[in-house]
C-alpha positions as CSV (number, residue, x, y, z in Angstrom):
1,X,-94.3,-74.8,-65.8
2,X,-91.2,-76.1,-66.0
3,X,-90.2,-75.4,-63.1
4,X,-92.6,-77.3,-61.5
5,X,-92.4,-80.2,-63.2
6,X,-88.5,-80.4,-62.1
7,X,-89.4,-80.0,-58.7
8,X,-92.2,-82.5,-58.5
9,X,-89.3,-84.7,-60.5
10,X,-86.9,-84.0,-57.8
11,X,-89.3,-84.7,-55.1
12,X,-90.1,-88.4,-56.4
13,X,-86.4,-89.4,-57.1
14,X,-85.5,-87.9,-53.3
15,X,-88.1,-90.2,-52.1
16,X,-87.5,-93.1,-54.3
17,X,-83.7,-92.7,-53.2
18,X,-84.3,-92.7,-49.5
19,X,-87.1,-95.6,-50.1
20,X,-84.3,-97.6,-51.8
21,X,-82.0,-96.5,-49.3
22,X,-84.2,-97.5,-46.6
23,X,-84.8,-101.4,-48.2
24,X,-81.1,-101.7,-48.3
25,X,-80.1,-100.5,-44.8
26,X,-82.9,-103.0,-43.8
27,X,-81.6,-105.9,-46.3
28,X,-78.3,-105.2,-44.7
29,X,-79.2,-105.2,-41.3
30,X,-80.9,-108.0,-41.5
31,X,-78.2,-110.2,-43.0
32,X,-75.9,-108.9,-40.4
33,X,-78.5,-109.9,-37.7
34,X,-78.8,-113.5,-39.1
35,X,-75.3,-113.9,-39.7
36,X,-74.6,-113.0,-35.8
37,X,-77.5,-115.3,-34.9
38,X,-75.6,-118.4,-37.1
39,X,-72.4,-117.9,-35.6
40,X,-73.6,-118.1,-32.0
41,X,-75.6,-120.9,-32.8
42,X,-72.5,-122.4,-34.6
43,X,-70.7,-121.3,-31.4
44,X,-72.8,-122.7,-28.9
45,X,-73.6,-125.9,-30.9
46,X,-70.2,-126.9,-30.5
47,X,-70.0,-126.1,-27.1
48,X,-73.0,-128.5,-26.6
49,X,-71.0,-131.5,-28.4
């Protein structure tokens, strides 16, 4: 009985690791993405002047 309950426990922290893992890679890659999409505003905006 034991047993089972460890691997059921096991189960739900691997998926609540990758879920987390998964937000955070997103998170990330979306910062990156608008931080790239600020500069070459920045960039361009200048350009412009």
């Amino acid at each position: 009985m034991t047993s089972l309950l460890t691997k059921i426990n096991d189960l739900i922290h691997d998926l609540i690791a990758d879920l987390i893992h998964d937000l955070i890679h997103d998170l990330i890659h979306d910062l990156i993405h608008d931080l790239i999409h600020d500069l070459i505003h920045d960039l361009t905006a200048d350009k412009n002047k």
